[in-house]
C-alpha positions in Angstrom: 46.2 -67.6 -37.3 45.1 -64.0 -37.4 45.6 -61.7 -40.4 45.7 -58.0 -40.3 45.2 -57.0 -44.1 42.5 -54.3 -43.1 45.2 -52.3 -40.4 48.4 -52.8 -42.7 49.0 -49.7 -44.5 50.5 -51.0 -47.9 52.8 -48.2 -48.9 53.6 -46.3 -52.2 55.7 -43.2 -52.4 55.7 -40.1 -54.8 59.0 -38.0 -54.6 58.3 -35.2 -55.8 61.9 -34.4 -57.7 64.4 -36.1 -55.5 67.7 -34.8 -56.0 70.5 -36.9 -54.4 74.0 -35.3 -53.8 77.3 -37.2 -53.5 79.4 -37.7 -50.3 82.4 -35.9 -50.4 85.2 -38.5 -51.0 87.5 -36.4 -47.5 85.0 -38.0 -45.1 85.8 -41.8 -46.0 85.7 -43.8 -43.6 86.5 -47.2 -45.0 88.4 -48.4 -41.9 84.7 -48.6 -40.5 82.7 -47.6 -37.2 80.2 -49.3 -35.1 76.7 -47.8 -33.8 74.9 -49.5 -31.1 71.2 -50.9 -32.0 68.3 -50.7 -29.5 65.6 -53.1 -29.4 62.5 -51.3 -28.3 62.0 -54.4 -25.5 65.7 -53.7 -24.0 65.4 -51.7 -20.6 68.3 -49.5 -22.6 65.5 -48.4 -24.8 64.1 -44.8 -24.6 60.8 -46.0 -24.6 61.1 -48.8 -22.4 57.2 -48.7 -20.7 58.4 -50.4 -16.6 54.8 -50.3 -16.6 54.0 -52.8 -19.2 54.6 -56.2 -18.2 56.5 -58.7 -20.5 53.4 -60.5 -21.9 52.0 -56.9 -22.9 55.6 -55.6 -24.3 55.6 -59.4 -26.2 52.3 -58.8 -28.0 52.8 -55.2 -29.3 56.0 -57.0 -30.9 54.3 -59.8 -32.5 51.1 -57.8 -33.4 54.1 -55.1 -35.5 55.5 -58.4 -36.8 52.7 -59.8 -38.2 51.3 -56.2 -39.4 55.0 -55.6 -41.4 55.1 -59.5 -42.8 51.7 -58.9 -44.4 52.6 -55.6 -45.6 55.8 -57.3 -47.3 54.1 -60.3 -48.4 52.0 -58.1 -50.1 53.2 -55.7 -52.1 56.7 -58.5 -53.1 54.9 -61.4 -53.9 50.8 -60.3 -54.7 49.9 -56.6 -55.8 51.8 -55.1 -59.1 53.4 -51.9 -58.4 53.0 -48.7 -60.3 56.3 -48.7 -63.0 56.4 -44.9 -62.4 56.7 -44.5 -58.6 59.7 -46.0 -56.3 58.9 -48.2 -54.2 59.4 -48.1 -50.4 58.7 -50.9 -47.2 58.8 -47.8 -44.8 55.7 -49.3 -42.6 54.0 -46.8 -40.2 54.0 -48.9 -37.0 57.4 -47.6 -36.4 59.1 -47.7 -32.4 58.8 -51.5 -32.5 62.0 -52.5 -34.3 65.3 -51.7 -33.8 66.1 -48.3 -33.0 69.4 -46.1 -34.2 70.6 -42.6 -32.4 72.2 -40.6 -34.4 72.1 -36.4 -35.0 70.8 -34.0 -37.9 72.2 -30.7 -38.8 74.5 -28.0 -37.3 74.4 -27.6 -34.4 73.4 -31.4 -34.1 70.3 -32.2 -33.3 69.9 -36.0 -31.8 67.4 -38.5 -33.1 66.1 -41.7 -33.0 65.4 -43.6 -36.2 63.9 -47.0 -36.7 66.0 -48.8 -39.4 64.7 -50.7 -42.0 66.7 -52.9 -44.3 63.8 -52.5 -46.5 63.7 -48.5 -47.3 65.1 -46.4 -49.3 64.8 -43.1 -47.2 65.8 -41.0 -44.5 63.4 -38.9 -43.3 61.9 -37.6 -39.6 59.5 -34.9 -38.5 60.4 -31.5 -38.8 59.7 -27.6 -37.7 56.9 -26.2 -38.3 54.4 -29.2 -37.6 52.0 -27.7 -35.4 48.8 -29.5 -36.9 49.4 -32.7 -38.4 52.1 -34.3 -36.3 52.5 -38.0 -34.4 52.8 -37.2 -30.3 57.0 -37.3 -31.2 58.2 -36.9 -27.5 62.2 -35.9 -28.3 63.0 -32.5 -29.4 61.8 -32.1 -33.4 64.3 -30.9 -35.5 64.2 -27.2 -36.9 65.7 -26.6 -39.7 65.8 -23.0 -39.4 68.2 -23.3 -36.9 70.2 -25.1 -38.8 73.2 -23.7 -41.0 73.8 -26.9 -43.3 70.4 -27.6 -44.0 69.3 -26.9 -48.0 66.7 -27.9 -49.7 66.5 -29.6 -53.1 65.5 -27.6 -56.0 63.5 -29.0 -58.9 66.3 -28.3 -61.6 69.0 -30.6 -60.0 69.9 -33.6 -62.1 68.2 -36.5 -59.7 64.6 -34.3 -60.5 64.8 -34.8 -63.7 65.6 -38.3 -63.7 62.7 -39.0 -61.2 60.2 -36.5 -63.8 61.0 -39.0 -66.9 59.5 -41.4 -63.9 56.5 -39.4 -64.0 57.1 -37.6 -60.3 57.1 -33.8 -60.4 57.8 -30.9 -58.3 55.7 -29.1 -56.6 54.5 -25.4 -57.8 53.8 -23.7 -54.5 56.7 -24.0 -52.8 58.9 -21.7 -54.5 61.0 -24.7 -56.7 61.5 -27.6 -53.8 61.4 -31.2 -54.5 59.0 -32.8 -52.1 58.0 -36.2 -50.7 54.9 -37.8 -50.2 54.5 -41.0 -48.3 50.9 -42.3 -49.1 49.7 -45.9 -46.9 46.6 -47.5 -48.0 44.8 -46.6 -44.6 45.1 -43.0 -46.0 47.6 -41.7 -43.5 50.5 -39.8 -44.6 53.9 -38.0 -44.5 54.8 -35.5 -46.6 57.5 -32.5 -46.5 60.6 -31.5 -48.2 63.7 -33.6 -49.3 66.9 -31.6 -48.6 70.4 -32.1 -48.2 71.8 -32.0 -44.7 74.8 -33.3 -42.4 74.6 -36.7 -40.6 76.4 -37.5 -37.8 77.0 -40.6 -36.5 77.9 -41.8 -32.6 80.1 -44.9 -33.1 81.2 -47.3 -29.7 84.3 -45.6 -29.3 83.0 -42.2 -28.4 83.9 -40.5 -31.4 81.6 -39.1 -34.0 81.4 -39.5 -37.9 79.7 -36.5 -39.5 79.1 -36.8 -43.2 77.7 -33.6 -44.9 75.0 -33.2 -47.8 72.8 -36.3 -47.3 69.2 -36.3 -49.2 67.2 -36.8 -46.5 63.4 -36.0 -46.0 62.1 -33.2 -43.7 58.4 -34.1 -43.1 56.5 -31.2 -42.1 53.0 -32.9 -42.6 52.3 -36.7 -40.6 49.0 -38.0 -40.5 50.7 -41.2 -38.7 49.2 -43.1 -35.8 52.6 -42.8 -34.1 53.7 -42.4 -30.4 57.1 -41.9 -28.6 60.6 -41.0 -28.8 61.1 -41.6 -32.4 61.4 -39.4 -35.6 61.5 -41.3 -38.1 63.0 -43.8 -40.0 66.5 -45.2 -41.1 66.4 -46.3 -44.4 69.3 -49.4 -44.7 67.6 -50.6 -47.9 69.9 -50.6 -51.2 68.3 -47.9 -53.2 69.5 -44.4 -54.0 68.1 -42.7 -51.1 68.9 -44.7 -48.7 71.8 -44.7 -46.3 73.9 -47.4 -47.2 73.6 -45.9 -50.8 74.4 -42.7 -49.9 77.6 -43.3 -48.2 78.6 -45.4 -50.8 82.4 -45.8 -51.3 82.9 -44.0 -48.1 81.9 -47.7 -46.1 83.0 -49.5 -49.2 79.5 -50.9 -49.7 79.2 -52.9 -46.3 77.3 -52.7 -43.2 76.5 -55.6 -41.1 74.9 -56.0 -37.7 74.7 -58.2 -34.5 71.6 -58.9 -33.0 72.0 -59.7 -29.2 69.1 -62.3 -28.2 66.0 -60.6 -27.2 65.8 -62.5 -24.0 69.0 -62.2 -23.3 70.8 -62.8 -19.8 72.2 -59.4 -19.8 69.4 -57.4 -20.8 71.0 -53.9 -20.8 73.8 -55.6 -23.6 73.1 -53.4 -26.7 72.8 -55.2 -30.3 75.3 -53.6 -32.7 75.3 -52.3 -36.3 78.8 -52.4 -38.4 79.7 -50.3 -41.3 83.1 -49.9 -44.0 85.6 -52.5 -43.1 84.9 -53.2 -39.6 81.3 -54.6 -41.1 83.5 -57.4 -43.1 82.5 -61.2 -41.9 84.6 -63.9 -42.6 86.7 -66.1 -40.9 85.6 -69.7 -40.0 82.1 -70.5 -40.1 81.5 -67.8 -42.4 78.8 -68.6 -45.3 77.6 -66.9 -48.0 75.5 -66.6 -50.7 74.8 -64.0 -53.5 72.9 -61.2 -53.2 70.2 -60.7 -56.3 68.6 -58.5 -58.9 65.1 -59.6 -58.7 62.0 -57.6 -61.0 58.0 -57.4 -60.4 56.0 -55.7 -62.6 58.7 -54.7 -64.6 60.4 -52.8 -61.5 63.7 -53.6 -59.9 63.1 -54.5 -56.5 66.3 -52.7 -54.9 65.2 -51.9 -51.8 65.3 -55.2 -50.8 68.0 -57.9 -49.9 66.9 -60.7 -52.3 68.2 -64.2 -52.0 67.4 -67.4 -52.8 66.6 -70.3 -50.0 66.4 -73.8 -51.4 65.5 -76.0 -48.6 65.0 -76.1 -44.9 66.0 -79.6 -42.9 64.9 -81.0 -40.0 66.7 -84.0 -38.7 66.6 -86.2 -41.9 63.7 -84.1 -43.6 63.7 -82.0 -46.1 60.9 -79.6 -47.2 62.4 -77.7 -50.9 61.0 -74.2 -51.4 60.2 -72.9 -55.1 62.5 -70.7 -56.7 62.6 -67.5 -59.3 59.2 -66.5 -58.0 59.4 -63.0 -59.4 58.8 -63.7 -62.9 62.3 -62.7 -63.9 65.2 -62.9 -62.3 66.8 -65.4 -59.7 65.2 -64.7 -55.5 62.6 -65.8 -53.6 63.5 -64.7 -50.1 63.8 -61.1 -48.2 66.3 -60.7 -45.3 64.5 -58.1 -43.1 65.8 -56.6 -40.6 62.1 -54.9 -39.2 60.1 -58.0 -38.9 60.6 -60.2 -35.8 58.7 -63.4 -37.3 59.7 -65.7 -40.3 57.3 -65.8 -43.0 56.8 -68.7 -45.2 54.5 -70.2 -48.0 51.6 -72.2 -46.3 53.3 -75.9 -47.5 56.3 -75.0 -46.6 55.3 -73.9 -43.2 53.1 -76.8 -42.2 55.5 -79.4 -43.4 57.9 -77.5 -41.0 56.1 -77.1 -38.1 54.6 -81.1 -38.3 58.8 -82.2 -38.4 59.6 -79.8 -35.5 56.3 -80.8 -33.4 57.1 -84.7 -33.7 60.6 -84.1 -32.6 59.5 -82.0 -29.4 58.5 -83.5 -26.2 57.1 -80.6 -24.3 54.2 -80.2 -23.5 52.1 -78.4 -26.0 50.1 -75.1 -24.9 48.5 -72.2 -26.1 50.2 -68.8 -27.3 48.9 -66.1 -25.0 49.3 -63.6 -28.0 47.4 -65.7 -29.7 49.6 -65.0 -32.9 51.2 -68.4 -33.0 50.4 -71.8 -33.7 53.3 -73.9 -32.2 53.5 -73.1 -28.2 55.7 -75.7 -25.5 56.1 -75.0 -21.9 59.1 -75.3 -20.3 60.4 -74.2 -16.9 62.5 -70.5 -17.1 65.6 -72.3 -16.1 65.8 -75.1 -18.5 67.4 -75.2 -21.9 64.9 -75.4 -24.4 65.2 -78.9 -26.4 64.2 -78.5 -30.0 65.9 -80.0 -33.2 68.2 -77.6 -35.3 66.7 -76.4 -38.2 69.2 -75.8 -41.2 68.3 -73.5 -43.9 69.5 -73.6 -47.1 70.3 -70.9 -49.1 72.2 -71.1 -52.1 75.8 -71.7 -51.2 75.1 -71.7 -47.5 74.1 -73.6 -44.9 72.7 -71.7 -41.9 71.9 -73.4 -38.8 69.2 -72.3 -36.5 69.1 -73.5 -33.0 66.6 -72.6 -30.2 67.3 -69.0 -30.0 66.8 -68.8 -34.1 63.4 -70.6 -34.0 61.2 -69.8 -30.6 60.2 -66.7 -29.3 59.3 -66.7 -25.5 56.0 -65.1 -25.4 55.1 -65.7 -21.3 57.0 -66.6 -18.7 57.3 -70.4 -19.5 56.0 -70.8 -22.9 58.1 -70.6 -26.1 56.7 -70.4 -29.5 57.5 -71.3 -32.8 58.6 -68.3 -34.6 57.8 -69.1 -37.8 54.3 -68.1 -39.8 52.3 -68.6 -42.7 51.0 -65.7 -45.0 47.9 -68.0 -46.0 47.2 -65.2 -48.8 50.8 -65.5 -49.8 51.7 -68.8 -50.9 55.3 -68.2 -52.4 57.9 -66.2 -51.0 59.8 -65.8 -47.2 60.7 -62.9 -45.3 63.6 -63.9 -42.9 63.0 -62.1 -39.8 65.5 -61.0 -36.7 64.5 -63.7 -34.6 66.2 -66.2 -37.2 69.0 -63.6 -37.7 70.0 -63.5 -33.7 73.8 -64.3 -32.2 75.0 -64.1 -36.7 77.3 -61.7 -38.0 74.8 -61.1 -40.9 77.2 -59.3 -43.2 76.1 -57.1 -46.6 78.3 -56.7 -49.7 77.3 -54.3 -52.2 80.6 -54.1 -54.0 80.8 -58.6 -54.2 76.9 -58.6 -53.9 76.9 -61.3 -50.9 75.2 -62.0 -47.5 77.1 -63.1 -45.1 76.1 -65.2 -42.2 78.8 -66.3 -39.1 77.6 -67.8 -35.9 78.7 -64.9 -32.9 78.1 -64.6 -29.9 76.4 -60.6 -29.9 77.2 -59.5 -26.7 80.7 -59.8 -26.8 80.8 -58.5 -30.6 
């Protein structure tokens, strides 16, 4: 199994007197709206390469995969983080997850984000960036051109909450609060965080602006980055990040569809829910609470922490430890960004060895030679592998074929589950796993939801 340790670019962000500013309670939308989610593989993708064939479109998606999991696995469950700086998962291999359209400013300007379940910031490149840009190929926003757009001064309320953190504003820029996004490969974002208006595209053709939302304007991006998009979406549950910022207006819930990447109707669109139209329940709904988990003496709230218990396979059961944090209940991420599962070696080996003995395929090897657990089987037939159940606590979530192999080739389906051999405790439960559920996220009951769907018709 390959590792990427010396390309991941482990994160840590300095905001520079962030200053967040409410959403006006006359644009609630609690009645909800629906955006449509593009995976960067779907033909409906802007940067859909026709050029690149399937195997070459696979790898680049397990290559990000494995890149984000060790990233994750990293700075949850190994390094301790600095008490005085938030904490972000924003990764820099962006364009290889999910992508969201939406527009900046007035007049609006469209975008394309990458979301992330697992930030805690809006932010995209902006005018001027003549010198230290990625190759963005969309129109960059100016916001010069813009009458909404503001920036943040350093006397607002949020700066001086984030200075007793030990951030600080910068002295030659006449007063602004600014961001800087530092990876350990020493690449880079940095700019200005301002308030400006969102607006959103929902599935019925209207539009859902909401004005005065912190976002970051990056003028400076020393990012090996190519393509179409900006920036990223952050979904994660901290102040800055969307889902936080609209607040009441959604009534604390988003959820999201995920249509099967190799779906028969490839130019179906995966979907992402918010207010009360991003409820789940009904039967086959299960859930289980949503926790406050600490490392290092920080609050890990950019992350959707749960707890799994046990995965079963037939009539075996493999148990997972618990409370790994050192304080507080959690030992599992729900991510949204990373395509694979991660677990703790044990765990994974005693996995795979039930799954193998229950498979009668014939066993081969993965030509993206990221995975350890390969069958072939002809295009046409249904795969036949065992359900695997995982156990979280209070809910039982079934994975069937879809949930648990990724078709890398042609013919050859692979177990899409890895082990983080340097990170022996926790799990990050990627969107393979999450596929054809209504994966549902309550801030206000502090739940995640999980109901079998079928995504295309969502």
């Amino acid at each position: 199994m390959m590792t990427f340790y010396s390309s991941v670019a482990v994160l840590v962000v300095f905001l520079w007197c962030f200053c967040e500013v409410s959403l006006s309670e006359t644009q609630s939308q609690n009645h909800g709206f629906t955006v449509e989610l593009i995976h960067p593989n779907s033909p409906k993708s802007p940067i859909y390469n026709i050029m690149e064939s399937e195997l070459e479109r696979v790898s680049k998606v397990m290559q990000h995969s494995m890149n984000r999991i060790h990233y994750l696995n990293h700075a949850l469950f190994v390094s301790s983080p600095n008490k005085n700086m938030p904490e972000s998962t924003i990764t820099p291999f962006m364009g290889l997850g999910y992508m969201m359209n939406y527009s900046i400013g007035t007049p609006p300007v469209q975008l394309y984000g990458a979301i992330d379940t697992g930030s805690d910031l809006i932010w995209f490149q902006c005018k001027p960036c003549s010198k230290q840009c990625f190759n963005q190929t969309s129109p960059m926003f100016d916001p010069l051109k813009s009458s909404t757009y503001k920036t943040i001064p350093c006397s607002s309320p949020t700066c001086k909450y984030l200075q007793q953190k030990g951030n600080y504003c910068s002295s030659n820029k006449k007063d602004n609060c600014e961001f800087d996004i530092v990876y350990d490969d020493k690449s880079d974002s940095k700019g200005d965080l301002s308030v400006e208006t969102l607006t959103l595209n929902s599935n019925d053709r209207s539009t859902i602006s909401f004005p005065r939302i912190v976002i970051g304007c990056a003028h400076k991006n020393n990012l090996q980055v190519d393509g179409i998009v900006s920036g990223i979406i952050g979904l994660g549950r901290a102040r800055l990040s969307l889902i936080s910022q609209l607040g009441s207006s959604i009534a604390g819930k988003f959820s999201y569809c995920l249509v099967p990447y190799f779906s028969k109707l490839p130019h179906t669109s995966s979907k992402l829910y918010f207010g009360n139209r991003a409820t789940v329940s009904g039967p086959g709904t299960v859930s289980t609470p949503l926790l406050q988990s600490f490392k290092g003496g920080l609050f890990l709230d950019n992350f959707y922490i749960t707890n799994l218990e046990a995965f079963s396979v037939g009539n075996e059961i493999i148990k997972l430890e618990q409370s790994i944090f050192g304080f507080g209940k959690g030992n599992t991420v729900i991510d949204s960004g990373s395509t694979l599962t991660s677990l703790p070696k044990d765990v994974y080996s005693k996995l795979e060895y039930a799954v193998s003995s229950m498979v009668k395929l014939e066993r081969v090897k993965d030509p993206t030679k990221q995975l350890s657990l390969c069958y072939k089987t002809p295009f046409e037939k249904k795969l036949e592998v065992p359900i695997i159940t995982a156990h979280f606590s209070g809910a039982d979530v079934k994975l069937n074929a879809l949930n648990t192999f990724y078709q890398t080739d042609h013919e050859v389906w692979c177990f899409a589950f890895v082990t983080g051999a340097q990170f022996p405790r926790g799990v990050i439960f990627g969107n393979v796993a999450q596929q054809n559920f209504l994966v549902g996220f309550d801030l206000q009951k502090n739940i995640i939801s999980f109901k079998p769907a079928d995504c295309i018709q969502q």
